[in-house]
N, C-alpha and C positions, 0 to 999 in steps of 0.2 A: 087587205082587200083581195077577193078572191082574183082569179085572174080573169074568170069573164066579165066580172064588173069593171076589171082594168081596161079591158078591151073599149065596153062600151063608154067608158069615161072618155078615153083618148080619141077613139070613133066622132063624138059629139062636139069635144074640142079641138079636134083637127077642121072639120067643117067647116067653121064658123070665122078659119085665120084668113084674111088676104098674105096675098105670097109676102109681104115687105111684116106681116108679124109672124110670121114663119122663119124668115130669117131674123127676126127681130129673138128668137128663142130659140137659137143655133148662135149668139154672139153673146159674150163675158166680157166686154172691152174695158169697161169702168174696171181701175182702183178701186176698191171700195171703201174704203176709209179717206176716199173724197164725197162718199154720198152723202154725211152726215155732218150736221155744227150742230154744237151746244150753243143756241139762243137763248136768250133769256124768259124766257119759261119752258125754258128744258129741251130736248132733243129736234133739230128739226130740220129737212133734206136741205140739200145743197141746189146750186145752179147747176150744176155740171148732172145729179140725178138725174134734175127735172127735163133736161135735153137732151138723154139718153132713150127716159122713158119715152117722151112725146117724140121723139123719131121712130122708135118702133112698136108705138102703141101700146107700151108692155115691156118686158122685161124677161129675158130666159133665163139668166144666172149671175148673180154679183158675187164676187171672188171679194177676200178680205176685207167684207165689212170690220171686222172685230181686232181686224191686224197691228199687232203695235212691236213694233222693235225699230232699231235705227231707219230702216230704208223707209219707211211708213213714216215715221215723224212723231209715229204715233206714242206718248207719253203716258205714265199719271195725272200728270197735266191737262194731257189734252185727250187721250183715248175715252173708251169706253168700260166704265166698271164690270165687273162681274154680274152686278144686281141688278145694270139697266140695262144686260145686253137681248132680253126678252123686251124689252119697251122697244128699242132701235127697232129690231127684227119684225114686231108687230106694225112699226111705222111703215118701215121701207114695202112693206108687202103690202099694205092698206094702200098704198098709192099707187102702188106696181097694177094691185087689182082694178082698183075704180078708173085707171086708165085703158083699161086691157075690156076692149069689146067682147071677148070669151071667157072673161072675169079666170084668168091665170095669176098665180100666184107666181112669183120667182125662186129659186133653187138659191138658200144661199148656202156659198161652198165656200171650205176653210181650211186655212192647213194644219197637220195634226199628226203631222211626224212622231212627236213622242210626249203629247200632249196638245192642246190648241195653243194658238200661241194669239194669245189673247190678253189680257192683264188680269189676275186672279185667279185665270188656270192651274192648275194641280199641272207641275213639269215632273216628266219621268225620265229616269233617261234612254237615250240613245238606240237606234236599232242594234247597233254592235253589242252594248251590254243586253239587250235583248238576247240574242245569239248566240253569248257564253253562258246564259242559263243554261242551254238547252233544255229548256220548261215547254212546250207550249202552252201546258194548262195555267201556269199561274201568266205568261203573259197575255190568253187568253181573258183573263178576270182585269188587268191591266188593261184591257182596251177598250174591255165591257165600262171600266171605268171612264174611262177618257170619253167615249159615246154618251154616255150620264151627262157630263159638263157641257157638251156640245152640242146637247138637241135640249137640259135644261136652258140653254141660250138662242134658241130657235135656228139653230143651223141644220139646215138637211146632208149636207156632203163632205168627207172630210178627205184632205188630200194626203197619202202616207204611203210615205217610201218604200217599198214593202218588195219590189223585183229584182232590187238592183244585186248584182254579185259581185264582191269587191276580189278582183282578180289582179288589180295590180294598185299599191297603197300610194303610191303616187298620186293617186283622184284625190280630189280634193272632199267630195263628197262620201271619202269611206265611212264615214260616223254612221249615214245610214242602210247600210246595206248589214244583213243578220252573218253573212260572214261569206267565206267561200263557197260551200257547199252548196251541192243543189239540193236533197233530201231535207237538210236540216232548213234551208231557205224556203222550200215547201213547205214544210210543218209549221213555221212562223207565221209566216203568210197566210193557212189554212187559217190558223187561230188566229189572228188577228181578223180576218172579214166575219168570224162564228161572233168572238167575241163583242165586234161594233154592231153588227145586221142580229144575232141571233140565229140558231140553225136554221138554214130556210126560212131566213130574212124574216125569222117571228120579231123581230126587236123593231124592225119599223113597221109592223103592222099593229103593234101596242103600242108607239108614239115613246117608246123608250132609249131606240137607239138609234143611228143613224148611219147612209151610206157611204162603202168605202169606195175611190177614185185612186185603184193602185199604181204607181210607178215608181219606174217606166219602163214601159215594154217598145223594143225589149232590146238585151241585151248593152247596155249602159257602160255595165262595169267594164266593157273590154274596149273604152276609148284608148285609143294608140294613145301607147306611152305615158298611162294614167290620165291626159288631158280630156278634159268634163267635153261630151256633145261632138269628141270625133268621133274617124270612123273606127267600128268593128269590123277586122280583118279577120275573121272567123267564117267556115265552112256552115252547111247545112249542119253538119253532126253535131258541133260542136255547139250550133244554136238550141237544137233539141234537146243535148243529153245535158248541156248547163244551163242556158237561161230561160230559157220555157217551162220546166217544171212549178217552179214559184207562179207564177201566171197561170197556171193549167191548174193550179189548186187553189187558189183564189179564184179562180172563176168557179171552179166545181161549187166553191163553198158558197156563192152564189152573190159575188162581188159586184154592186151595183154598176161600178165605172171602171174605166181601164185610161190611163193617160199614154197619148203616144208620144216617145221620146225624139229628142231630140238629133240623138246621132241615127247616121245610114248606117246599113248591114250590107256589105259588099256594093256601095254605092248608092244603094237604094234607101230615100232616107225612111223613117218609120211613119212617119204624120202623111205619107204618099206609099203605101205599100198596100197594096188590096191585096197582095197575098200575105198577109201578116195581118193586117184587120180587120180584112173580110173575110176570104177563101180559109184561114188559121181558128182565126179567132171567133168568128161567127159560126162557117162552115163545118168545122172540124168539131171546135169544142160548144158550141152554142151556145153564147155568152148571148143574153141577153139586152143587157147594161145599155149607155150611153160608153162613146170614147170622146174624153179630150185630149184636145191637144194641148202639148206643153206649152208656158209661158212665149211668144211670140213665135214659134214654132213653124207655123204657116209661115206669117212675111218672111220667115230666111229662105223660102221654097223658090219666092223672087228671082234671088239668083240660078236657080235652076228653069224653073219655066219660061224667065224674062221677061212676066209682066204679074201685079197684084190679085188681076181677075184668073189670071189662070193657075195660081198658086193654087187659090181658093178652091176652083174648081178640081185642081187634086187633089187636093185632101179629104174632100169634100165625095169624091167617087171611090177614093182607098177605104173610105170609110169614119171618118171622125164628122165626130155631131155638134161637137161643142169648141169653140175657140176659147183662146184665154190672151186678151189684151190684144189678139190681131185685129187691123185693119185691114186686111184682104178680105178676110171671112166678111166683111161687114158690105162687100161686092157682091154677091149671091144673087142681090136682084138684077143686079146688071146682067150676070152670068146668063141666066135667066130670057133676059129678054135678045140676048144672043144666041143661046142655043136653047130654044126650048125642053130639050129631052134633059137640059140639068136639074131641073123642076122636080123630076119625079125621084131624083137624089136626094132634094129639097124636103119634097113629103118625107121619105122614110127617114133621115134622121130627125124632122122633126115628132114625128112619131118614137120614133127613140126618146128625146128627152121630156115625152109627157108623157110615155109609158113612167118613166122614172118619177115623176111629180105623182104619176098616181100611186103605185108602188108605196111614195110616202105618204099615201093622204092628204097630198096637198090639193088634189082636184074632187075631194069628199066632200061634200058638208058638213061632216059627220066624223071628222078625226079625232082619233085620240086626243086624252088633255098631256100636256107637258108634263114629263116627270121631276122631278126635283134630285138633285143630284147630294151624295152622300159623301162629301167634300172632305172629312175621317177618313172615310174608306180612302179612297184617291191619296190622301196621305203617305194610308200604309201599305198602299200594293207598291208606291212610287218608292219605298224605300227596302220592301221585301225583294223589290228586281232589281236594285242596287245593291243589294246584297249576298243575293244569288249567282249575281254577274262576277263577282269579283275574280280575278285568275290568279292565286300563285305559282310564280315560275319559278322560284325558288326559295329556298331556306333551307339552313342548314344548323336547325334550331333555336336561332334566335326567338323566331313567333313561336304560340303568342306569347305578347309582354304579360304573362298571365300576374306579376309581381303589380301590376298596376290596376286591372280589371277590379270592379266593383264583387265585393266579397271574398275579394282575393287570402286569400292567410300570409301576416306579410312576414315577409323574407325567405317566403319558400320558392320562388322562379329564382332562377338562374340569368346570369348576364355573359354570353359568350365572347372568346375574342376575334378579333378582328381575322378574315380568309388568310393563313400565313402566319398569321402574329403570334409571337410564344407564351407563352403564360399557360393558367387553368382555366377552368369554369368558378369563375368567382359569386359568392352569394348576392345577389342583389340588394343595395343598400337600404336601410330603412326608409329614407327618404330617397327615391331616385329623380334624377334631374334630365328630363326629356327636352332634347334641343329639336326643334323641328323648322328647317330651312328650307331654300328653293323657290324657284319663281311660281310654282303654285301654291306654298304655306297659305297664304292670305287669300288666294284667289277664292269669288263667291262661281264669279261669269266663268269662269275655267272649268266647272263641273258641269254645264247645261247643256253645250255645244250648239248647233246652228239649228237655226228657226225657231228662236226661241225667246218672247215676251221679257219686258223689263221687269226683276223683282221687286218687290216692293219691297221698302229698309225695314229691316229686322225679322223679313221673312225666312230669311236661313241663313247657315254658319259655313266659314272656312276650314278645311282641314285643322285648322290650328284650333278654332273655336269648338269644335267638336269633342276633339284629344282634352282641351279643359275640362270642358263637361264631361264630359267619360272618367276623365281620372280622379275630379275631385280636389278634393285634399291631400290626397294618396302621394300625390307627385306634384312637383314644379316642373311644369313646360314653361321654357322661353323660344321664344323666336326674334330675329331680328324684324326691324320695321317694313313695311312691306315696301317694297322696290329698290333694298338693298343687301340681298341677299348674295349680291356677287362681286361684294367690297369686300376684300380681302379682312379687310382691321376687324370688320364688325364680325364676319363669318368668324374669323377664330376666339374673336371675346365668348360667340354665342357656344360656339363647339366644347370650347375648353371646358371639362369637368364634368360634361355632360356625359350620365351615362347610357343611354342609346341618342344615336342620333338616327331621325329621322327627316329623309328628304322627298319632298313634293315635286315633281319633276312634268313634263310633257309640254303639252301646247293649249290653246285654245282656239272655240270659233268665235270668238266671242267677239262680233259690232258694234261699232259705235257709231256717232252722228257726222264724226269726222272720215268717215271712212268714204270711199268714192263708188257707187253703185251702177251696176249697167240698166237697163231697161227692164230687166227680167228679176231685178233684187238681188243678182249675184257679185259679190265685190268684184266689182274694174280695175283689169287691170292691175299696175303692183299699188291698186288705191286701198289696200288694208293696214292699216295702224298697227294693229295689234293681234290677228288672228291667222293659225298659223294653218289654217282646219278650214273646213266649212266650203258651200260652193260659192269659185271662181279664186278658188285659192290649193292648184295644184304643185304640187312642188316635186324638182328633178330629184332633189334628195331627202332620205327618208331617217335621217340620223336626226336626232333630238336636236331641234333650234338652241338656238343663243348659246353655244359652248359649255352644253350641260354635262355631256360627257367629260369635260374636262373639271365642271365644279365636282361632279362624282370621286373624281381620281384625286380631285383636291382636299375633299373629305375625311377620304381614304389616308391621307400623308398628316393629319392636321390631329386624327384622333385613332385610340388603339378600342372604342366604344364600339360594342355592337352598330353598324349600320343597314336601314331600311330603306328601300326605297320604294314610294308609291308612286306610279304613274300615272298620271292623268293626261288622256290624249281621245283623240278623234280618228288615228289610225296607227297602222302596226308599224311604229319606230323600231330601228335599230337600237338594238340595246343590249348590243354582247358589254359592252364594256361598264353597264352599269350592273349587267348579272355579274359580272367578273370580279367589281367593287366593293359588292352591297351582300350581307350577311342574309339577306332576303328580299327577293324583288316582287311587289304585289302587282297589278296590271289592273286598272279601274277604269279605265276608259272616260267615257263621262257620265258619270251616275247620278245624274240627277241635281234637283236642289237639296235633296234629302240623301244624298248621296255621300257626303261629310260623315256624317255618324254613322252609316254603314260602315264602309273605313276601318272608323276607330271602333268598330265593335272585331270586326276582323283583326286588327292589332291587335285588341287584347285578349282575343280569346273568348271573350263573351258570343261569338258567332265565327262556323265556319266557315272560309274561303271554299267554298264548291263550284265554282264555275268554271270552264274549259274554253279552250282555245277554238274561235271558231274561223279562225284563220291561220296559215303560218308565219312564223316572224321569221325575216330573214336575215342570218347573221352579217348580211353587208350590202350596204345602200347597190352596189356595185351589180348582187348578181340578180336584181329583178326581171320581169316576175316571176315567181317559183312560187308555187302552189302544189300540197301535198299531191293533191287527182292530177296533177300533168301526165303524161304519157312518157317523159324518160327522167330519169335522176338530176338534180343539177349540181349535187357533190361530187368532188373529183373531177368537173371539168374546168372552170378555172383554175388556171397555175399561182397565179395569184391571190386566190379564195379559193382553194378549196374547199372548204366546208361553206355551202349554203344555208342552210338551214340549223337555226339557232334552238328555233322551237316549233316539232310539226301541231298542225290544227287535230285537233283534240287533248291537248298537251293541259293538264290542271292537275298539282299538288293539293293537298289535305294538311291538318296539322294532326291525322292519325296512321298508323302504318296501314299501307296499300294493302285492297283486297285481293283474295285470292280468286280468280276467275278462270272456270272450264265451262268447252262449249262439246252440244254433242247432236246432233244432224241427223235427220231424217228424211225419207222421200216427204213429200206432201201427197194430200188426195188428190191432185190432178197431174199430168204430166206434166214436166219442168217446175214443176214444186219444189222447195226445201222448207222443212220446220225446224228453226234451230230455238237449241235453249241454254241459257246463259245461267250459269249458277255462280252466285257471288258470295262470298266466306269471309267473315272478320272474325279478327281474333281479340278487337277492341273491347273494350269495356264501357263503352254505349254505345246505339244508335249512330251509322254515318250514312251522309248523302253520297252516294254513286251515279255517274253515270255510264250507265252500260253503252258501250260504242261496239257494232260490228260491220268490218270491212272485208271489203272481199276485192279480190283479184279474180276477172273473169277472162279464161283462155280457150282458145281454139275458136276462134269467131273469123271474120273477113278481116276488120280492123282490130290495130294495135292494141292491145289493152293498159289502161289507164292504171299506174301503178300503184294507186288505192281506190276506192270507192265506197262513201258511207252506207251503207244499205237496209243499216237498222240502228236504232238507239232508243234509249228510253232514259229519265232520273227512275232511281226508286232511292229507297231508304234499305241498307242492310244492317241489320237487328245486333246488336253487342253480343257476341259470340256465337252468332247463327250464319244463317246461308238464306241467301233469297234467288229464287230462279224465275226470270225474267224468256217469256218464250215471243218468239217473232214466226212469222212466214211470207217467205221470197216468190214474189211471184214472175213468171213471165221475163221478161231481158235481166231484172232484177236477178235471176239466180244465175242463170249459163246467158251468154252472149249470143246474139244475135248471129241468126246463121252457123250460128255452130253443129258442127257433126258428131258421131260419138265417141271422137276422140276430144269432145272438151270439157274443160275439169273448172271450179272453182275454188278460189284460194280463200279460206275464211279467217279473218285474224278480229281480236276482242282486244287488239290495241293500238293507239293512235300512233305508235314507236314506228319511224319510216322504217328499221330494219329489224332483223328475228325471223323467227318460224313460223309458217303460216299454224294458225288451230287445227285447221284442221282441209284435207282436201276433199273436195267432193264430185265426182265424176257423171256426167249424163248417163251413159251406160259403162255402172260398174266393169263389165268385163274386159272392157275396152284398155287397149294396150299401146 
């Protein structure tokens, strides 16, 4: 819809609201998988709908119609399928309408972190394996996907983690943040609103995609002391130059919604900052959108304003349009008949979220038809970015198990010994016997991480079931029985004789119905069973749960076999002592349901490990946080750790020897320009994935300079014994630092190594001494 039709749609329907359906489409209060039962002739509203609606004539937004994981209730059993979630959708809005005097449709919103999480959803995984792609293009087709499944199910909004910057892994919620960085967290974020909306939102105006609602803005990831929703003790600068970026380019890309988080920034919390939601965010960059607010967000404002109606009324003047489960927000009319001038507040966010319903076509008569989603495809993007994601942080030739890999020639791989152990390189036996242990061998729930739909059985495989399938006949894998993997008798019956062993190691987020939930769906409290991840499950220390590092070391003493270790987790574990153990250590994060056979394609060699580090791992729980862009070193300062830093972010092994990489600098055509160009050299014998990384050190400015800074990147492919050059241009603070004179220089390096020689230096005015 163009945008003067937009206009006069909203124009005609703003009109026509009394104040009480005005605020009635400014409130989300319903659960929404309370508004539907399965009757007996099929789908039909609830009580609690029907006095949602007829209180405010209508309906602005239902949150989690489609929702089903533990905190929902929501089943096989008792959810909604894949096939009827178009029937529901059509219900709920047929009555929403024929109640609504302005014949409004409702907004329904969903979450959609790394797929919907819905039953029959296509799960992808994780923002963090997002992040170690460093793709945006193919996770861009990845989102375009997941919009496919979400609007073929009549959903207009989808809620996706998309701002957050995982600055200290202590959060609970690291799984969905794309990594540290702010450049590389902008480009994901870019591509993922193109992907769902379309460039300039072409995708919801063809009825094919639908709107993203990004959070949380802003500044999340810097809750003291990793704890989810405290405060950020961060400066102006440090809110611009890290957490605003991802937000400024989602919004450019023309992001329908923006959720306001939950924690304050210097005090001031975000769902009550008019300088952040309005004077930033509207002012500055001119976001369009609607803003909600996060999950009960308002009533915790209670305790700062001291009373419900005046909660409302702040948030409500910062700027947010839409509530999510408050009871404050559903005060507006009172607000209202107290202070009249909060009315004209009232109008313009409700103009905000009927600008967005038209936007979709939902105040047209005349919408697009529903597309039909391509449930294949979603398949293989969900498993091409699980494969993409993958990190090796080490090997030392053990991978790939290329003696196992499908058309392998057999007894040509090699089987190495043990880090230390004596012997040779012995030939791999005709039949090898793959032992694969750990408390994730079995696990299906340990690869999907948080927010995420119950599988149905026999939808997907465990590490173990994967390696079967992969190898065939080729090899005998055994594992022991799953949940006794750290019984000594059995671990060694399984080890002995086995010639690689392979261990599944990390955590999960993974809920159950036993788990204890707060009001917001976040585990309460120490009420988590079993997940070690996820949010409301932040933890002081960052070393591998259940005394994994010690099965590691137990391994190590039990068998002289090549040892592997894959890890599967939700955030950056310490893990010196399983690199220290393990003949090769892979980094998988949570990859998905399709994420299994990724994996073992990466063990055998059948598919490269090309993913990179998009955060750093730090060698001890002890010296967080330490993040490669801090502004001083944190090796050498502890007496007691020294070495911080295990692996810096950008850190990813190949199973080919490293490219050879020179850079070489140019002024650019405008002043403060630089055009650099990266040429990348293999000496391999096919095709490898690269990603080109350049950082730079920028000096001579007011403030401190930050001892790296991503400033460019790209993936390419460099050709089996060729050279590919890869050219960029710096623009603006991006090349010399702010305020700087002509004595300042920029430091350029093409590697994620914290130490070495810059590439190359480049100075504002060459003369300059």
């Amino acid at each position: 819809m163009k945008q003067e039709a937009v206009e006069v749609h909203v124009d005609a329907r703003l009109a026509r609201l009394s104040l009480r359906e005005k605020v009635g489409q400014l409130n989300q209060r319903l659960y929404g998988w309370q508004a539907v039962r399965r009757g007996r002739h099929g789908w039909e509203p609830t009580e609690e709908l029907l006095a949602e609606i007829e209180r405010w004539h209508g309906l602005g937004a239902i949150y989690g119609l489609f929702r089903a994981d533990a905190w929902s209730g929501r089943t096989w059993r008792t959810g909604i399928p894949f096939e009827e979630r178009g029937e529901v959708a059509a219900l709920v809005t047929d009555i929403v309408v024929r109640a609504s005097g302005a014949g409004i449709p409702p907004l329904i919103v969903e979450e959609a972190p790394h797929g919907h999480q819905a039953l029959g959803a296509t799960g992808f995984p994780v923002a963090l394996n997002a992040g170690s792609t460093w793709d945006p293009e193919l996770y861009a087709e990845c989102s375009r996907a997941v919009a496919a499944e979400l609007r073929a199910g009549g959903v207009h909004l989808a809620l996706v983690s998309a701002l957050d910057l995982l600055r200290d892994p202590r959060w609970g919620r690291a799984e969905e943040c794309y990594g540290e960085d702010p450049l590389l967290a902008a480009e994901m974020c870019r591509a993922l609103v193109t992907g769902m909306q379309g460039v300039g939102r072409s995708r919801l105006r063809d009825g094919s995609g639908v709107g993203v609602v990004l959070k949380h803005f802003a500044a999340q990831g810097e809750g003291l002391g990793g704890r989810n929703g405290h405060s950020a003790t961060i400066g102006a600068r440090d809110l611009a130059e890290l957490h605003l970026p991802a937000a400024r380019a989602g919004v450019a890309a023309g992001a329908l919604g923006v959720m306001a988080a939950y924690n304050d920034i210097d005090g001031v919390p975000c769902c009550a900052d008019p300088g952040l939601l309005t004077d930033l965010l509207r002012g500055e960059w001119g976001f369009d959108g609607l803003v909600m607010a996060d999950g009960k967000a308002i009533d915790r404002l209670v305790e700062l304003t001291g009373s419900p109606v005046l909660a409302a009324v702040a948030a409500l003047e910062a700027g947010v349009d839409l509530s999510l489960w408050d009871e404050s927000f559903t005060l507006l009319e009172d607000a209202v008949e107290r202070w009249p001038a909060v009315g004209a507040a009232v109008d313009t966010a409700t103009r905000r979220v009927l600008r967005v319903k038209a936007e979709l076509g939902l105040l047209d008569a005349t919408a697009p038809p529903t597309p039909r989603a391509d449930r294949r495809e979603s398949i293989r993007l969900s498993r091409a970015l699980a494969a993409r994601s993958l990190v090796l942080l080490t090997n030392d030739g053990t991978l790939p198990l290329t003696a196992l890999a499908p058309d392998a020639p057999g007894g040509s791989a090699a089987v190495r010994p043990a880090p230390g152990a004596s012997g040779t390189v012995r030939p791999a036996p005709a039949h090898p016997r793959v032992a694969v242990v750990g408390p994730n061998a079995h696990s299906i729930t340990a690869l999907l991480g948080d927010y995420v739909p119950p599988l149905a059985d026999g939808a997907t495989g465990s590490l173990v079931d994967a390696l079967r399938d992969a190898v065939g006949d080729r090899a005998t894998v055994v594992a022991p029985p799953a949940g006794t993997y750290d019984d000594p008798a059995v671990l060694a019956q399984v080890v002995h004789g086995a010639d690689v062993v392979i261990v599944a190691l990390g955590g999960t987020s993974h809920r159950s119905a036993a788990d204890a939930f707060a009001d917001n769906g976040a585990i309460s409290g120490d009420g988590a069973r079993e997940a070690t991840c996820g949010e409301g499950v932040d933890l002081a220390s960052i070393d591998l749960p259940g005394g994994q590092d010690d099965l590691v070391a137990r391994l190590r003493s039990l068998t002289s076999a090549p040892l592997v270790s894959v890890v599967v987790a939700g955030r950056p574990h310490v893990l010196t002592g399983v690199c220290r153990d393990s003949n090769a250590a892979l980094l998988a994060w949570y990859p998905g349901p399709h994420g299994a056979a990724a994996v073992a394609d990466a063990l055998l060699g059948v598919a490269d490990p090309s993913g990179c580090l998009p955060v750093t791992l730090a060698a001890s729980a002890a010296v967080l946080p330490v993040r490669y862009n801090d502004r001083q070193v944190a090796d050498g300062v502890y007496r007691d750790e020294p070495t911080a830093v295990l692996f810096s972010f950008g850190h990813g092994l190949g199973y080919h020897a490293p490219p050879t990489q020179t850079l070489a600098v140019r002024p650019g055509p405008a002043p403060g320009e630089i055009e650099i160009a990266v040429t990348v050299s293999s000496r391999n014998d096919r095709d490898v994935a690269h990603t080109v990384q350049v950082y730079a050190q920028r000096r001579g400015g007011v403030t401190w300079p930050r001892r790296r800074e991503l400033v460019a990147f790209r993936r390419t492919i460099v050709p089996a014994h060729g050279a590919v050059t890869e050219s960029f241009r710096l623009t603006g603070s991006a090349a010399f630092a702010e305020g700087a004179g002509s004595g300042a220089e920029t430091l350029l390096f093409t590697s994620a190594a914290p130490t070495g020689r810059p590439a190359q230096i480049v100075r504002r005015d060459p003369d300059a001494r």
